[in-house]
VEXPA-277862 format. One record per residue (C-alpha): x, y, z; residue in one letter. Coordinates in steps of 0.05 Angstrom, whole numbers, plus 5000, padded with zeros to 4 digits. Layout:
% VEXPA-277862
XYZA/...
This chain:
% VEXPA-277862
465753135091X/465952735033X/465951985025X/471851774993X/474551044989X/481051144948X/477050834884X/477551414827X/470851474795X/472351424715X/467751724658X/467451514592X/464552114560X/468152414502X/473051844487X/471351674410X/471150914422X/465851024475X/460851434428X/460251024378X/454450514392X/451049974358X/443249914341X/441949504419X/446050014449X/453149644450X/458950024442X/463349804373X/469349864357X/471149994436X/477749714463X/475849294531X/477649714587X/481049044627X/485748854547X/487849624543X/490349674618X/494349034611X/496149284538X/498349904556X/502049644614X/506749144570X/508349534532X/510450164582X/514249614611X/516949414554X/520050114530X/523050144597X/527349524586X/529549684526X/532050434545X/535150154607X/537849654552X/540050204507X/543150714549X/548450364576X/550749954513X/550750634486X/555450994537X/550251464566X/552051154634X/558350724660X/556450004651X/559449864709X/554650344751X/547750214708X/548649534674X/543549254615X/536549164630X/538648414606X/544048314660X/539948514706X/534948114690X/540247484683X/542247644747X/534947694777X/533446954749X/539946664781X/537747014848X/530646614844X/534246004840X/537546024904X/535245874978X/538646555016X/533746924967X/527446554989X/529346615058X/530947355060X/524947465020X/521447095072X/523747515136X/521848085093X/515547925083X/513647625152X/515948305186X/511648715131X/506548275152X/506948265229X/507049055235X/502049145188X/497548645233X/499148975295X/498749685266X/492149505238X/488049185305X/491349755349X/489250345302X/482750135287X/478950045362X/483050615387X/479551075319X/473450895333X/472950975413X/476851685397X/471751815344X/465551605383X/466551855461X/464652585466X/470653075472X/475652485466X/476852695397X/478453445406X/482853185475X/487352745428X/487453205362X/493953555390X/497752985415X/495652515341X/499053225309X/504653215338X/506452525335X/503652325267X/508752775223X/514752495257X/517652115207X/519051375220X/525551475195X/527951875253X/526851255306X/531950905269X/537451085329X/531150885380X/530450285341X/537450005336X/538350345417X/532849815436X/532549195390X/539449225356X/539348895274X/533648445300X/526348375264X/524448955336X/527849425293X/522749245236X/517349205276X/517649845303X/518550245251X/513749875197X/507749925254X/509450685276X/508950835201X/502650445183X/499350585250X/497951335236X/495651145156X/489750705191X/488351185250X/486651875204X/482951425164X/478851115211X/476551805251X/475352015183X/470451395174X/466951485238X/466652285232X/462952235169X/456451835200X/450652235185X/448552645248X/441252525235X/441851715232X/446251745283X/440852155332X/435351725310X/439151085328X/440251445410X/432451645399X/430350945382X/434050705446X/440450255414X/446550175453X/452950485440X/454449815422X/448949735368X/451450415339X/458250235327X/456449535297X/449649805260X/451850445236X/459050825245X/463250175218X/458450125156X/460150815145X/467250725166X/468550125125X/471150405059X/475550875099X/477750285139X/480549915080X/483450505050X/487150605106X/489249795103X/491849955024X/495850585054X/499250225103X/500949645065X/505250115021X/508350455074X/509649765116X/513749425058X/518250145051X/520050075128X/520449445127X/526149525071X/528850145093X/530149875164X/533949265129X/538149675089X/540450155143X/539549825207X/541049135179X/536348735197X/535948115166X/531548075102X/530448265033X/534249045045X/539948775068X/541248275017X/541348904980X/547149225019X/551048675017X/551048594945X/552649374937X/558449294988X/560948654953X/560649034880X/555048574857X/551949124825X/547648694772X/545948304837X/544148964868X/539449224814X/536448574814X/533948484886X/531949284874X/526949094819X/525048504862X/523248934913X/518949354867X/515848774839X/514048534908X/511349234921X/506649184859X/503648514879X/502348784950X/498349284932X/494848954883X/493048424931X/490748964977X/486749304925X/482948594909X/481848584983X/478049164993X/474349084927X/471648394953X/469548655024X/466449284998X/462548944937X/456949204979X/459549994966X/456550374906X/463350644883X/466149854871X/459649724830X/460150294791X/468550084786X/466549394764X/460749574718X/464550064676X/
């Protein structure tokens, strides 16, 4: 099996700025990997605004259905300013973060004891396939059935959906631990205990924290999706009730919020993993290039 951990491997070869090198070695007239990124970035962002500025001032689209990239942005500062935005924002955010939690410390024990008892994992691998593709989407009806527009309706669905992400990855993890270390540790006399701690979650780290980054993703979609259609109280549903009011400026705004929100989570999740697997050869060779 091969050991991934979600961190692409780049090579320089063949890019003309990376050829040319000076007399000690150093590469001239190269472009800093960390300026280009953020370079590049502006200014993708940039022609976005201005052909969501463009197109409807032109008439491609109804104003009234796509407004200017600078309404929307009007709209999105006069949103920050208020106290119902914070606090949605807030419930948002503390129901991303609660079903992540949970999802995370139930998935990850019950991996590893599935992954490390002998036939456990070929008892389970039909039930985990059956339930993992349901989407979380379909317990909306169970949801609202059990919890009503409440932050249970959240809950569930955000830790259904990131549970699974953490699970596959963590018998993943523990399925890739090299055979032979692993009967050399049971020759050498070490307790299951000993293994686990000295050996499979080593291994399974870097699938472990992919499988955080994954469900971080997923958690802040449910956690929106079950505002916007079941209503519970947070960032989603400030959404609806701006679309249901005609606030459409308003509406686009809170969307882009939402993305923006997305961005920063998984960035934060990215810089997570990076610092707790600085041990890992594929974040040295990240950082290094």
């Amino acid at each position: 099996m091969t050991h991934t951990t979600g961190h692409p491997t780049t090579h320089a070869a063949g890019h003309p700025a990376t050829r040319a090198t000076g007399r000690n070695g150093s590469r001239t007239g190269a472009v800093p990997r960390g300026f280009s990124r953020v370079a590049y970035g502006a200014a993708g962002l940039g022609a976005l605004l201005l052909v969501l500025e463009a197109v409807p001032r032109l008439g491609l689209v109804d104003p009234r259905h796509l407004p200017p990239a600078s309404e929307i942005l009007r709209a999105l500062a006069a949103e920050l300013a208020t106290a119902e935005l914070w606090t949605a924002l807030g419930q948002t955010m503390w129901g991303w973060a609660l079903g992540l939690a949970i999802a995370f410390c139930a998935a990850v024990p019950v991996g590893v004891v599935i992954g490390v008892v002998p036939g456990l994992r070929a008892a389970t691998h039909s039930a985990i396939e059956f339930l993992r593709p349901i989407p979380s989407v379909a317990l909306i009806p169970l949801a609202t059935l059990l919890f009503g527009a409440s932050l249970g309706s959240t809950l569930l669905l955000v830790v259904y959906a990131s549970f699974w992400q953490v699970l596959i990855q963590v018998l993943y993890g523990v399925a890739d631990v090299d055979a032979v270390a692993h009967d050399t540790a049971r020759s050498y006399g070490l307790s299951a205990w000993s293994r686990i701690r000295n050996l499979v979650w080593p291994t399974a780290l870097p699938y472990v924290m992919t499988g955080l980054r994954l469900a971080a993703a997923v958690a802040f979609i449910l956690a929106i999706t079950a505002e916007l259609v079941i209503g519970s109280p947070g960032l989603g549903l400030a959404i609806q009730v701006a679309q249901s009011g005609g606030a459409v400026p308003t509406m686009y705004a809170l969307v882009v919020l939402a993305g923006l929100i997305g961005i920063g989570v998984n960035l934060a999740v990215r810089l997570l993993e990076r610092r707790i697997l600085s041990w890992h050869p594929s974040v040295r060779r990240e950082a290094a290039a």
